[in-house]
TIRO-2110 file (N, C-alpha, C; in Angstrom, 1 decimal):
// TIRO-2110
0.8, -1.2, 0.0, N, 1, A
0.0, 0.0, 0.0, CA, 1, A
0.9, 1.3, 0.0, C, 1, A
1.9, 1.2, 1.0, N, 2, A
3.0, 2.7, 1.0, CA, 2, A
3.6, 2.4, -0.3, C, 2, A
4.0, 1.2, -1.0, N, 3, A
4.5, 1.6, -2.3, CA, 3, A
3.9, 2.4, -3.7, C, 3, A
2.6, 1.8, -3.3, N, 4, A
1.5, 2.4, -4.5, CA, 4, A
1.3, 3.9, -4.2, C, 4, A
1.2, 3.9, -3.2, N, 5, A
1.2, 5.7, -2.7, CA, 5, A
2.0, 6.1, -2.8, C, 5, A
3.7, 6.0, -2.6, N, 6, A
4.7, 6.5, -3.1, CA, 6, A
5.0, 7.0, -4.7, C, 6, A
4.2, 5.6, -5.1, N, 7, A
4.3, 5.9, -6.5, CA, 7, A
3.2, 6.9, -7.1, C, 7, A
2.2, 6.7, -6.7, N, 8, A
1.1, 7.7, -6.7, CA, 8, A
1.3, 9.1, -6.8, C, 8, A
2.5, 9.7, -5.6, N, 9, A
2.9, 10.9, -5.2, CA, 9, A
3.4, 11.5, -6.4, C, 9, A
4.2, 10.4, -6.8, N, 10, A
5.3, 11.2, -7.6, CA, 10, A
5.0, 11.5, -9.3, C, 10, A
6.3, 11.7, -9.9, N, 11, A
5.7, 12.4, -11.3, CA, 11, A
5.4, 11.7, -11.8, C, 11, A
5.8, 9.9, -12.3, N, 12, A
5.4, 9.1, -12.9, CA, 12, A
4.2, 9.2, -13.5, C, 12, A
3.7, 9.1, -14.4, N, 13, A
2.2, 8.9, -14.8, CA, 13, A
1.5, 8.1, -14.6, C, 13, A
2.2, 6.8, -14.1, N, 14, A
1.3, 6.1, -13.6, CA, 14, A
2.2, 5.0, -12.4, C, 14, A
1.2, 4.8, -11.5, N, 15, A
-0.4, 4.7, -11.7, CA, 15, A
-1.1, 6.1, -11.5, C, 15, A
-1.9, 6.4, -11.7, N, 16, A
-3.0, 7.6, -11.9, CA, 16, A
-4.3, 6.9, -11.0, C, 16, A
-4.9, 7.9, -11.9, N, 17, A
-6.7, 8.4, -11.0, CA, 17, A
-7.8, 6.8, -11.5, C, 17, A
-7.0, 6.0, -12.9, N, 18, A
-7.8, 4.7, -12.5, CA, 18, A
-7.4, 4.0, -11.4, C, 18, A
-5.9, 3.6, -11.3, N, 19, A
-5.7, 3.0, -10.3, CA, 19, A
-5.9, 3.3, -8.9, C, 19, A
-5.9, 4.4, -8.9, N, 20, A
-6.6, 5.1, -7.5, CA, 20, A
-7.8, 4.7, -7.4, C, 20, A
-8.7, 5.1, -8.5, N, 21, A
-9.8, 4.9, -7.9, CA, 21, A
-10.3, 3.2, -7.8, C, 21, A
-9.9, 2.3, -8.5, N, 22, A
-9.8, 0.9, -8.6, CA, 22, A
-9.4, 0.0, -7.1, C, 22, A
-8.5, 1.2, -6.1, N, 23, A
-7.9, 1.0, -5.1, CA, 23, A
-9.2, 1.8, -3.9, C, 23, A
-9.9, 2.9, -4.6, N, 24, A
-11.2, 3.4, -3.3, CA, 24, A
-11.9, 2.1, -3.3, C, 24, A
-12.4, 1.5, -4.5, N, 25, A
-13.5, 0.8, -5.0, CA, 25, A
-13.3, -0.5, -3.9, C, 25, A
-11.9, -1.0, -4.1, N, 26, A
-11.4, -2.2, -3.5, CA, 26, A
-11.8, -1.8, -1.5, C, 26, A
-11.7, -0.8, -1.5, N, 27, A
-11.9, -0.5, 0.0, CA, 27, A
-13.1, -0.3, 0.5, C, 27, A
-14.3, 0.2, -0.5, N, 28, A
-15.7, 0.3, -0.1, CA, 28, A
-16.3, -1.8, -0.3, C, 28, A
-15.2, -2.4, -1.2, N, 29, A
-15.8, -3.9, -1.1, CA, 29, A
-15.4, -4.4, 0.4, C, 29, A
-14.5, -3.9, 0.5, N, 30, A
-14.1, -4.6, 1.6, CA, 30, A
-14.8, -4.4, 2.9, C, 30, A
-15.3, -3.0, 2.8, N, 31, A
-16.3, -3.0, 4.3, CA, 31, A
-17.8, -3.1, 4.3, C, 31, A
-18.0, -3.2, 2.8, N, 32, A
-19.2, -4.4, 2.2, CA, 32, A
-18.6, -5.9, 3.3, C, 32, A
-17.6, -6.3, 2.8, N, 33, A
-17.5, -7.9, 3.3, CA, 33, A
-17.6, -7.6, 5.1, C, 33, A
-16.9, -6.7, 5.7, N, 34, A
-16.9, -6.6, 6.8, CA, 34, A
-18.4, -6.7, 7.5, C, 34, A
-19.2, -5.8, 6.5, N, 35, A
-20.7, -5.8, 7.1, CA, 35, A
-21.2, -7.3, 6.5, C, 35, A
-20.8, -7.8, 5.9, N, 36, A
-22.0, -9.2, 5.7, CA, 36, A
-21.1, -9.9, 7.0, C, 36, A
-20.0, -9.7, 7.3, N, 37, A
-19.5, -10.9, 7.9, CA, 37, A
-19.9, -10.6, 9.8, C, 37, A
-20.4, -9.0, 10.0, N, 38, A
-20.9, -8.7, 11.2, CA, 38, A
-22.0, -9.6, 11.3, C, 38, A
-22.7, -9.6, 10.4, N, 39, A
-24.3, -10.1, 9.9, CA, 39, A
-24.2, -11.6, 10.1, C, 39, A
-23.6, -12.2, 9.2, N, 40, A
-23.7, -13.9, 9.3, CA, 40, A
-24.0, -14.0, 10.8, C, 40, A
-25.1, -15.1, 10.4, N, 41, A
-25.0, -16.3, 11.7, CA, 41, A
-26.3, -15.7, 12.7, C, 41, A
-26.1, -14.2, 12.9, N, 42, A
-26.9, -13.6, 14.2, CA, 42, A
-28.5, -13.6, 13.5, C, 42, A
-29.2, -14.4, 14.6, N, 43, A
-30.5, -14.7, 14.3, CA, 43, A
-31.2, -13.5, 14.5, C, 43, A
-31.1, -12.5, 14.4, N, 44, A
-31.7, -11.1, 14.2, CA, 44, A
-32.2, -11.1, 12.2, C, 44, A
-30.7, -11.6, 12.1, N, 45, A
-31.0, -11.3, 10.0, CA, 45, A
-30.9, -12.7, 9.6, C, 45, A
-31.4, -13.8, 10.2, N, 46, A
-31.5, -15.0, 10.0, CA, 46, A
-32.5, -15.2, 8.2, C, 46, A
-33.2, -13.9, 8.0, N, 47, A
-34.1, -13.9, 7.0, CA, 47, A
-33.5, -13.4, 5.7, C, 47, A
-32.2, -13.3, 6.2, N, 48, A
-31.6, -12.8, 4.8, CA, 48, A
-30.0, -13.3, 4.7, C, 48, A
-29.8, -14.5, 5.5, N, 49, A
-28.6, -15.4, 5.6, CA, 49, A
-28.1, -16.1, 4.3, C, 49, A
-29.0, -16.0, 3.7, N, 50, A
-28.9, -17.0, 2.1, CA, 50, A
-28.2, -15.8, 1.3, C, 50, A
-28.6, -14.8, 1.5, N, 51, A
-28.7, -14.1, 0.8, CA, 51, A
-26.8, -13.4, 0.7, C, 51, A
-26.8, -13.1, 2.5, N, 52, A
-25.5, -12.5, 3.3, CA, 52, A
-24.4, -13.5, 2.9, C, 52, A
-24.7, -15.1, 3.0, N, 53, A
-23.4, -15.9, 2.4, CA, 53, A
-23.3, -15.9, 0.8, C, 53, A
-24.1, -15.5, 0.1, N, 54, A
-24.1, -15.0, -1.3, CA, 54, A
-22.9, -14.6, -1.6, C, 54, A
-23.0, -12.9, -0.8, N, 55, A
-22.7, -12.1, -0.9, CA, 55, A
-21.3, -11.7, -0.3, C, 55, A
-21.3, -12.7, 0.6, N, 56, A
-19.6, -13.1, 1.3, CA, 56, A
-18.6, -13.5, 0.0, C, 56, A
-19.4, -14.6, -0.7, N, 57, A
-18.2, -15.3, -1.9, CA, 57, A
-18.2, -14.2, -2.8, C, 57, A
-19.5, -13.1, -3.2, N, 58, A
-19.3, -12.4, -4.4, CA, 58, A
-18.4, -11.0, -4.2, C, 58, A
-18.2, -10.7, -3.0, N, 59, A
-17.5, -9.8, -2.2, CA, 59, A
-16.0, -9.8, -2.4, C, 59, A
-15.6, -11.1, -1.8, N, 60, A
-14.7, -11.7, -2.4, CA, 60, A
-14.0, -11.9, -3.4, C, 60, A
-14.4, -12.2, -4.7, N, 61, A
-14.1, -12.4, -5.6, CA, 61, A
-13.9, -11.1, -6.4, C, 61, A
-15.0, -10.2, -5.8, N, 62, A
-15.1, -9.0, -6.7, CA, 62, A
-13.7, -8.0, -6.1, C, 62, A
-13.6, -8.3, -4.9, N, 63, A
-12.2, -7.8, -4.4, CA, 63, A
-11.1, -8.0, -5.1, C, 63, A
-11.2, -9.7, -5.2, N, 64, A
-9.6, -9.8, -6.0, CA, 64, A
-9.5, -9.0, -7.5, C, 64, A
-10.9, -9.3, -8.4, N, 65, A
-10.8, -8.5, -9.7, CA, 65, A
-10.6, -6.9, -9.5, C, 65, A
-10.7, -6.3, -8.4, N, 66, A
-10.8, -5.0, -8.3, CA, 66, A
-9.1, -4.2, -7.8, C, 66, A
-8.6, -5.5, -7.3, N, 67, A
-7.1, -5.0, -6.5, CA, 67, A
-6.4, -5.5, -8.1, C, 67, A
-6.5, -6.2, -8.6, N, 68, A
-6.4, -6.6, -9.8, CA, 68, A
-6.6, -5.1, -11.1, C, 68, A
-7.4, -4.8, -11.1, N, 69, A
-7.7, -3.3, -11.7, CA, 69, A
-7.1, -2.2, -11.5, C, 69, A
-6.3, -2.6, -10.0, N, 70, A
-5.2, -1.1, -9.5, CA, 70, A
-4.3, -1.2, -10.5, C, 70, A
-3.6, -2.0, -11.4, N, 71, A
-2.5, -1.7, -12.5, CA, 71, A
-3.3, -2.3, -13.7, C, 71, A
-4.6, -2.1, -14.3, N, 72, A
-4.8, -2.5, -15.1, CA, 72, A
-5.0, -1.2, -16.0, C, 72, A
-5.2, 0.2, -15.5, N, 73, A
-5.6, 1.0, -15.8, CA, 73, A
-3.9, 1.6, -16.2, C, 73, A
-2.9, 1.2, -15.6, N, 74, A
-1.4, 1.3, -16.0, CA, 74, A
-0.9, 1.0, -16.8, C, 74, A
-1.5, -0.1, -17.1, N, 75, A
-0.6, -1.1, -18.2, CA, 75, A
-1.8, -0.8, -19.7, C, 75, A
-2.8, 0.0, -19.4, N, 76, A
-3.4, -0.2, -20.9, CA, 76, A
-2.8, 1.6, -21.4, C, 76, A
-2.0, 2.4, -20.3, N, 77, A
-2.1, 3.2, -20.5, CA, 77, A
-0.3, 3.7, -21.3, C, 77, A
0.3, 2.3, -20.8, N, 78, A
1.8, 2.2, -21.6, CA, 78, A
1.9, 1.8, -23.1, C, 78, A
1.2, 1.3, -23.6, N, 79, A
1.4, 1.4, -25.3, CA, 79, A
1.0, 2.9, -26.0, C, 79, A
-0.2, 3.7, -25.1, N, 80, A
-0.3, 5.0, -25.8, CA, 80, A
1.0, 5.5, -24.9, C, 80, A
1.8, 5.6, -24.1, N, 81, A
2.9, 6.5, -24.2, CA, 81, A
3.8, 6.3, -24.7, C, 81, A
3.8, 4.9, -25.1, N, 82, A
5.3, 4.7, -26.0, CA, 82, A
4.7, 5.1, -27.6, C, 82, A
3.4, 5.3, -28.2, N, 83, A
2.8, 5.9, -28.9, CA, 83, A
3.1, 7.4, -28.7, C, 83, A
3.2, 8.0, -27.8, N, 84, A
3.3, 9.5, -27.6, CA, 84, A
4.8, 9.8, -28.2, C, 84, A
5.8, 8.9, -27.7, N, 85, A
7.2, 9.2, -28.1, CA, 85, A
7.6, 8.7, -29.6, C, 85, A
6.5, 8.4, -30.6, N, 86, A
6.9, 8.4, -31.7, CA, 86, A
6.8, 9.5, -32.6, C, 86, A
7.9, 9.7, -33.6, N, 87, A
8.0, 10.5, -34.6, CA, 87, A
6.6, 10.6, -35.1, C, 87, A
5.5, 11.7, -35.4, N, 88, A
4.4, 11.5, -36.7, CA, 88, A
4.7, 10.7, -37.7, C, 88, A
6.0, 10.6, -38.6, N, 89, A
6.3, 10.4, -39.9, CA, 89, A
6.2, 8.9, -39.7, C, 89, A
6.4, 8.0, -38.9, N, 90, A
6.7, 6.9, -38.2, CA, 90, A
5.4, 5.9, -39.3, C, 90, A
5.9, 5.2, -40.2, N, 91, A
4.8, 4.6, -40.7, CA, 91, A
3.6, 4.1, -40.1, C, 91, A
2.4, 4.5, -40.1, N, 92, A
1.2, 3.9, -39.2, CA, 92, A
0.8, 4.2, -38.0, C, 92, A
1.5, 5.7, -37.9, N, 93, A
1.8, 6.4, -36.9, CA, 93, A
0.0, 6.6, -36.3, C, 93, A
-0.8, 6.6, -37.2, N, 94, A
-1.9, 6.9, -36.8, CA, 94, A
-3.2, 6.1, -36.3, C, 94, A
-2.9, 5.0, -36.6, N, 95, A
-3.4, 3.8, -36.3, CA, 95, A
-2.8, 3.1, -35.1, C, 95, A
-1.5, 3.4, -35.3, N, 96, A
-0.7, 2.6, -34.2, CA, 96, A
-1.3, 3.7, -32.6, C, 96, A
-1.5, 5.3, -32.9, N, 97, A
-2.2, 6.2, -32.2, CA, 97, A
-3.4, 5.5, -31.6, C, 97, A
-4.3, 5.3, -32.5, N, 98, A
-5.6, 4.9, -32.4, CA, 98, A
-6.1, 3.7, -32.2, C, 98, A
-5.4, 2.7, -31.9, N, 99, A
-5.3, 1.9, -31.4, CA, 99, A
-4.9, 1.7, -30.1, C, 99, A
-4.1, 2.5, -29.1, N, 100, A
-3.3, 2.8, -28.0, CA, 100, A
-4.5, 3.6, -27.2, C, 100, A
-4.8, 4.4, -28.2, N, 101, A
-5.7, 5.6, -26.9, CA, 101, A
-7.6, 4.6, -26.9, C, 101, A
-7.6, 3.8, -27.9, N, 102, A
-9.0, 3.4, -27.6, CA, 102, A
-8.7, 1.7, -26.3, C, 102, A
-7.8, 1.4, -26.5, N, 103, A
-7.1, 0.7, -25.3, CA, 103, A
-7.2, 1.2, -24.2, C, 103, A
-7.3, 2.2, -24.0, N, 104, A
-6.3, 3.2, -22.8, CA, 104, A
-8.0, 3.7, -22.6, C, 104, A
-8.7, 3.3, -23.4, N, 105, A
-9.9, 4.2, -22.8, CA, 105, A
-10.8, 3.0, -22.5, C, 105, A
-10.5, 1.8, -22.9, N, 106, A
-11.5, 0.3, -22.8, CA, 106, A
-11.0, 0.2, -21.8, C, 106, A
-9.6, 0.5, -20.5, N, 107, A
-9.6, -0.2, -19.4, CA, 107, A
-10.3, 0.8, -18.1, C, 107, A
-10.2, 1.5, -18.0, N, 108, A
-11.3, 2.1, -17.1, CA, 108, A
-12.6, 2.0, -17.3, C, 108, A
-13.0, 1.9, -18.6, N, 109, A
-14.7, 1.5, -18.7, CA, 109, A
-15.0, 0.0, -18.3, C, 109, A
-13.6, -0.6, -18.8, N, 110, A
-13.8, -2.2, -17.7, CA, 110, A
-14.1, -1.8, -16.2, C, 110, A
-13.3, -1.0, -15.8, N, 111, A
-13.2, -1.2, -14.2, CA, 111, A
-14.6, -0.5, -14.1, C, 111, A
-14.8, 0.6, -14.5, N, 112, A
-16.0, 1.2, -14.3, CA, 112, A
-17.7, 0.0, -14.3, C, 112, A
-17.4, -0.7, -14.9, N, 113, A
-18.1, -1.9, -14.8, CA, 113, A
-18.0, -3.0, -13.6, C, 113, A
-16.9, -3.0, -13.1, N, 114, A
-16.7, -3.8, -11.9, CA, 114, A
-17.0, -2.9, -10.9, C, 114, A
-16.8, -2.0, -10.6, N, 115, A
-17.0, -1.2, -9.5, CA, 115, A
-18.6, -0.9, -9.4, C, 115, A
-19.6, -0.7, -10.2, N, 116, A
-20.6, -1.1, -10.7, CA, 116, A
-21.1, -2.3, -10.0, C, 116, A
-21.0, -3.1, -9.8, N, 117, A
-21.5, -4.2, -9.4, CA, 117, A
-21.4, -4.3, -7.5, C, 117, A
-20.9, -3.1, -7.1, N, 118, A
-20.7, -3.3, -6.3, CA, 118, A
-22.1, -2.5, -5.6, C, 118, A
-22.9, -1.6, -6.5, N, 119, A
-24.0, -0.7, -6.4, CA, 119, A
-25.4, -1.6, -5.9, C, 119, A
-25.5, -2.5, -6.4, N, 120, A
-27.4, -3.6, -5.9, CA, 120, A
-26.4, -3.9, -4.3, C, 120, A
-24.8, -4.6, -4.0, N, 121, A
-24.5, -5.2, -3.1, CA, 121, A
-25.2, -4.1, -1.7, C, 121, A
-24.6, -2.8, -1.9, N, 122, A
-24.7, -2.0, -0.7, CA, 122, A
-25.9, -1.3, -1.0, C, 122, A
-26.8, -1.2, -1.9, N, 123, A
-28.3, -1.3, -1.6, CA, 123, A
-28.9, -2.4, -0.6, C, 123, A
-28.2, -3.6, -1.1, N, 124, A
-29.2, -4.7, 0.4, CA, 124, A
-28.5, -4.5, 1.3, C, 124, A
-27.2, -4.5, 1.6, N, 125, A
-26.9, -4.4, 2.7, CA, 125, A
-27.2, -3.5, 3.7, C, 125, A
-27.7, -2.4, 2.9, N, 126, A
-27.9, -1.4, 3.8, CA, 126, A
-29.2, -1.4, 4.4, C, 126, A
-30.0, -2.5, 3.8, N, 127, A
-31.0, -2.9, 4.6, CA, 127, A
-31.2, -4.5, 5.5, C, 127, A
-30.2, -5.1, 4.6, N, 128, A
-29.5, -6.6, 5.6, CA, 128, A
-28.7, -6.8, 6.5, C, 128, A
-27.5, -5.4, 6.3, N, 129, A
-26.5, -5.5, 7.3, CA, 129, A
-26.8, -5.1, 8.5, C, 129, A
-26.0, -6.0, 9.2, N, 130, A
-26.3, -5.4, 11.0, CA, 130, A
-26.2, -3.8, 11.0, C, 130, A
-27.0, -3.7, 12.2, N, 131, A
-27.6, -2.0, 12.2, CA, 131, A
-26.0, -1.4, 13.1, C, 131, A
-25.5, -2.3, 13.3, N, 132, A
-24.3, -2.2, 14.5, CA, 132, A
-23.4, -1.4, 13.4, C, 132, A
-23.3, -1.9, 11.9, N, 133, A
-22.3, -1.3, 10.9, CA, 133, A
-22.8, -0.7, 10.1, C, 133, A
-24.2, 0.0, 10.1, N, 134, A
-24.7, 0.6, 9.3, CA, 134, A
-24.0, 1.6, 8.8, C, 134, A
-23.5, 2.2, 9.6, N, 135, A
-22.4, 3.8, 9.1, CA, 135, A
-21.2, 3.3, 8.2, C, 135, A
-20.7, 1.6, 8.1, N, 136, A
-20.0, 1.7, 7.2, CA, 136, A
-20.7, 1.6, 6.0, C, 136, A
-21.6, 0.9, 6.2, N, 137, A
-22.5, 0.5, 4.9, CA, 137, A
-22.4, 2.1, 3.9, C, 137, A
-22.7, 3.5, 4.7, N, 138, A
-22.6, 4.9, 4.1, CA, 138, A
-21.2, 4.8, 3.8, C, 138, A
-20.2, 4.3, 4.5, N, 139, A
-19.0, 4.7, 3.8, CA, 139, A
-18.8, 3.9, 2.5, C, 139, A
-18.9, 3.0, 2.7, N, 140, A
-18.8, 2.1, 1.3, CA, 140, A
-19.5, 2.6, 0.3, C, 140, A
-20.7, 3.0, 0.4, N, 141, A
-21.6, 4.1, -0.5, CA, 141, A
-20.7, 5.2, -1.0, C, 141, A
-20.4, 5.8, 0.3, N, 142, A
-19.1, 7.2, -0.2, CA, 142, A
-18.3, 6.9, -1.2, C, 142, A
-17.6, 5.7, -1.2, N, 143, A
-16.1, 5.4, -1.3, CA, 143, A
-16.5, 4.6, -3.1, C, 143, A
-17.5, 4.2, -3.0, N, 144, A
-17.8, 3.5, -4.5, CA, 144, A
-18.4, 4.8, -5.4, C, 144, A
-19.1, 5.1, -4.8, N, 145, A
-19.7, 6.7, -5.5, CA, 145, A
-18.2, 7.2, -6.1, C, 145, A
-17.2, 7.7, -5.0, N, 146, A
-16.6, 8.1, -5.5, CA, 146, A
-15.7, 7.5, -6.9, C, 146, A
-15.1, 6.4, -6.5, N, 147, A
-14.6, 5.5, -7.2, CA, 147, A
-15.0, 5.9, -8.6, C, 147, A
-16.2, 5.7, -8.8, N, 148, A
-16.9, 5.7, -9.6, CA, 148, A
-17.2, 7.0, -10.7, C, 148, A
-16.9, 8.2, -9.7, N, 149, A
-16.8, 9.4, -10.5, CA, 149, A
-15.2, 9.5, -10.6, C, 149, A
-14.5, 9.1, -10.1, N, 150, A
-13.1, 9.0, -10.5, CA, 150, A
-12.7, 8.4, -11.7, C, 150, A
-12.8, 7.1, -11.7, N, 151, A
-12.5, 6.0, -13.0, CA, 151, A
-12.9, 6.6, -14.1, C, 151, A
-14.0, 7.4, -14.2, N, 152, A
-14.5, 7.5, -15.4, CA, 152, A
-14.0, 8.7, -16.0, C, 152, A
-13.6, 9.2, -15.5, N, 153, A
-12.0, 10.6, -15.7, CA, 153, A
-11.2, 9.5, -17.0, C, 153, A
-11.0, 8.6, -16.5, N, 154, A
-10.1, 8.0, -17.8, CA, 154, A
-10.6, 7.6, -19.4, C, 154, A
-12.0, 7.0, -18.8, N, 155, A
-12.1, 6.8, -19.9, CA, 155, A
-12.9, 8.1, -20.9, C, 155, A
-13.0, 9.6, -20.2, N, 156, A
-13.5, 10.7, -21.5, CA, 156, A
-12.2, 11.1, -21.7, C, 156, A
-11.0, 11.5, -20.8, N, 157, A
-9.7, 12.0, -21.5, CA, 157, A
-9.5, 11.1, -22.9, C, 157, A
-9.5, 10.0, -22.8, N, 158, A
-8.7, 9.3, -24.0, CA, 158, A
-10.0, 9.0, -25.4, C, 158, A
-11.5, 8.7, -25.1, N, 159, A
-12.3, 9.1, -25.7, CA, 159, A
-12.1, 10.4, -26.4, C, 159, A
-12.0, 11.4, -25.5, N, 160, A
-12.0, 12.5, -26.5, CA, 160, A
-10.8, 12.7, -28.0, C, 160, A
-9.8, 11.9, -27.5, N, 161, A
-8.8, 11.8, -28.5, CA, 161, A
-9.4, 10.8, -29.6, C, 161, A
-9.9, 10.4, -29.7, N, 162, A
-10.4, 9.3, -30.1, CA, 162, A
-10.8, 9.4, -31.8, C, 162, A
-10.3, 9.1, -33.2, N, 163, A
-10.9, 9.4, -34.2, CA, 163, A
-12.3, 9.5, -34.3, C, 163, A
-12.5, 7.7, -33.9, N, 164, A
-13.3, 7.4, -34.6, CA, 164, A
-14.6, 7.6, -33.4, C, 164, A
-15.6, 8.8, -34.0, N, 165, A
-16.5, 9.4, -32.7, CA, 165, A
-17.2, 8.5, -32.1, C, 165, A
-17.7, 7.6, -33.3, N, 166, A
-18.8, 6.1, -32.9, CA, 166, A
-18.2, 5.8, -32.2, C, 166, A
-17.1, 5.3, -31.7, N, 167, A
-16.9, 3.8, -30.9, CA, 167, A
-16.6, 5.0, -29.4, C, 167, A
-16.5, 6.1, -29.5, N, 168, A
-16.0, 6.7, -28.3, CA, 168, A
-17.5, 7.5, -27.9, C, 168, A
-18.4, 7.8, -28.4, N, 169, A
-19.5, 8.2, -28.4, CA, 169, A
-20.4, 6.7, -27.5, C, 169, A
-19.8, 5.6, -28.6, N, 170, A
-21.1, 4.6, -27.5, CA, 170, A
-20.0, 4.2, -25.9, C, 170, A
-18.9, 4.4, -26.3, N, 171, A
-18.3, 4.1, -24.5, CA, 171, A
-18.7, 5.0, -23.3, C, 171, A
-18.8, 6.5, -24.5, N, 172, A
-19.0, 7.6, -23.1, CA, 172, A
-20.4, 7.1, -22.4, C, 172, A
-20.9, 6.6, -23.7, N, 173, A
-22.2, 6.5, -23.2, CA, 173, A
-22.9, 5.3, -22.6, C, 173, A
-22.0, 4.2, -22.4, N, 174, A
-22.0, 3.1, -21.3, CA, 174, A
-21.4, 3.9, -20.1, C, 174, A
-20.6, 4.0, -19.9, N, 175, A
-20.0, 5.1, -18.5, CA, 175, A
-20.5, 5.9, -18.1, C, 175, A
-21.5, 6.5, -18.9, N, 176, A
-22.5, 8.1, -18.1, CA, 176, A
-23.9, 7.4, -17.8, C, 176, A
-23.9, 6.1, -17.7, N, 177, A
-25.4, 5.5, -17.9, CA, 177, A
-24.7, 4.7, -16.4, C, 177, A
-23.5, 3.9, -16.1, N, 178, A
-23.4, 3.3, -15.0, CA, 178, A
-23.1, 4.4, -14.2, C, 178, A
-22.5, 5.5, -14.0, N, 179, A
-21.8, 6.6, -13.4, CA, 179, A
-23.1, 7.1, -12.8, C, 179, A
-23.8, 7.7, -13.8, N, 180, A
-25.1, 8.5, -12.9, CA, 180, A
-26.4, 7.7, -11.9, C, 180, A
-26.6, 6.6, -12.8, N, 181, A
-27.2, 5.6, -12.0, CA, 181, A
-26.6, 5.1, -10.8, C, 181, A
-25.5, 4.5, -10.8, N, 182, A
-24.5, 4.1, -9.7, CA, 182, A
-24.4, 5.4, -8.3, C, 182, A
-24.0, 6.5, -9.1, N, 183, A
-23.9, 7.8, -7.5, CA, 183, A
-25.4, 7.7, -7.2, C, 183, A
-26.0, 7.8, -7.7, N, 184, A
-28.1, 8.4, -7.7, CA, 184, A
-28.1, 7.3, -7.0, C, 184, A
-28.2, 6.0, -6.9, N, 185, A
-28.4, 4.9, -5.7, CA, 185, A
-27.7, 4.9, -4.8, C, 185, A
-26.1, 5.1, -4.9, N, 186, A
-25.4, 5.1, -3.8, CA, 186, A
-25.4, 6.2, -3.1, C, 186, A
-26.0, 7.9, -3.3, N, 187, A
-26.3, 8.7, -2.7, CA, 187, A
-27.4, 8.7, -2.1, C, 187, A
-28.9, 7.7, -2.8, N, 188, A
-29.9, 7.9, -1.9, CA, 188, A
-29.4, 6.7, -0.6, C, 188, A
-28.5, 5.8, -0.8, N, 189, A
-28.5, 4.7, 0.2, CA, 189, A
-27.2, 5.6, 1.9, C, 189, A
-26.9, 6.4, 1.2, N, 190, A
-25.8, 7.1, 2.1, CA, 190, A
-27.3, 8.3, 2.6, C, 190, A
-27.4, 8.8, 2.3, N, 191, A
-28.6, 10.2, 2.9, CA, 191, A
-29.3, 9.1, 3.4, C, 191, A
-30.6, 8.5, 3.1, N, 192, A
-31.1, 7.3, 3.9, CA, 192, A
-30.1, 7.0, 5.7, C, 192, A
-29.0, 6.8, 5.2, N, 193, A
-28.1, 6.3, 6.6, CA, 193, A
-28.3, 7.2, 7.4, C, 193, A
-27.6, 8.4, 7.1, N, 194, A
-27.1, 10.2, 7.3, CA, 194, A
-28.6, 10.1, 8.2, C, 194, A
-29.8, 10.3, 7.4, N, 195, A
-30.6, 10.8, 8.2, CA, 195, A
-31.2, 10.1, 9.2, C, 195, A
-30.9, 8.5, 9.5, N, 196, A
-31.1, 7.6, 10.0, CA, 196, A
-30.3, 7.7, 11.3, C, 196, A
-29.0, 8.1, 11.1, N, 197, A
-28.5, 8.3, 12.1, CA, 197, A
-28.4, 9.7, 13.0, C, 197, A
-29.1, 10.5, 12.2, N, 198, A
-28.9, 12.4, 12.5, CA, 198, A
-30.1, 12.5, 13.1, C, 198, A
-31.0, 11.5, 12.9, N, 199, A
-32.6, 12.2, 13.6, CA, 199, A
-33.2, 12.1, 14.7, C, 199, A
END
């Protein structure tokens, strides 16, 4: 973790604001898993146990693809800079371009997809999880929300470079369709908490 943030600090280009945010996302799953794992077992939410061990294995797994996502948004973003340092004249120079930046814009709309999935989880939880972790359940809201408005920074910078408008036109427009949907549920499930706990 202090290495990624070291690296983070400094001028490097990457890792960046996907990997960062691929690394909030990993942190709101995690206290998702925390709250199902308060939950298991106690015969208070015995009515939604099927449901809580579900969501233990999918928690899980969506964690590893998600810590997995911290350098994926790095590595799709090294063929467009070794593209940056070529001559124009460079045979193919433009394709070899456009090829690199529509890469560099498919791996944050992946992650943006995964992080996504983590939106129905902390909807139920925030009505299945123990009332003991309810406040994390808002932070996980916070922390994916954000995630969420972060990642997607990557994929309109490199879209905008983009020749060909179609293919960058229908990505923006999978990412502005999980983005706005994804905060708008994860902000009514955080205010819900907020006021739950404020009144």
């Amino acid at each position: 973790m202090r290495d990624f943030l070291n690296s983070l600090a400094s001028s490097d280009p990457t890792p960046g604001g996907g990997g960062a945010s691929a690394l909030i996302a990993s942190i709101g799953c995690c206290l998702c898993s925390m709250v199902a794992n308060l939950t298991t077992g106690k015969k208070k939410y015995a009515q939604y146990q099927d449901k809580i061990d579900e969501y233990l294995v999918k928690l899980k797994d969506l964690n590893e693809i998600l810590l997995k996502d911290i350098d994926k948004d790095a590595e799709a973003f090294k063929p467009l800079a070794a593209a940056y340092s070529l001559d124009k004249s460079t045979p193919g120079y433009d394709v070899i371009m456009e090829n690199a930046t529509y890469e560099a814009a498919l791996a944050p709309l992946e992650i943006t997809r995964d992080i996504y999935k983590l939106v129905p989880i902390i909807e139920d939880l925030s009505v299945m999880g123990s009332r003991l972790a309810i406040s994390d359940v808002a932070v996980a809201a916070s922390a994916t929300s954000a995630a969420l408005k972060g990642v997607v920074m990557n994929v309109y910078i490199n879209t905008r470079s983009l020749k060909d408008r179609e293919a960058a036109d229908k990505m923006n427009v999978e990412a502005d369709q999980m983005v706005n949907d994804g905060c708008a549920r994860l902000g009514a499930v955080y205010d819900k908490i907020r006021d739950g706990l404020t009144c």
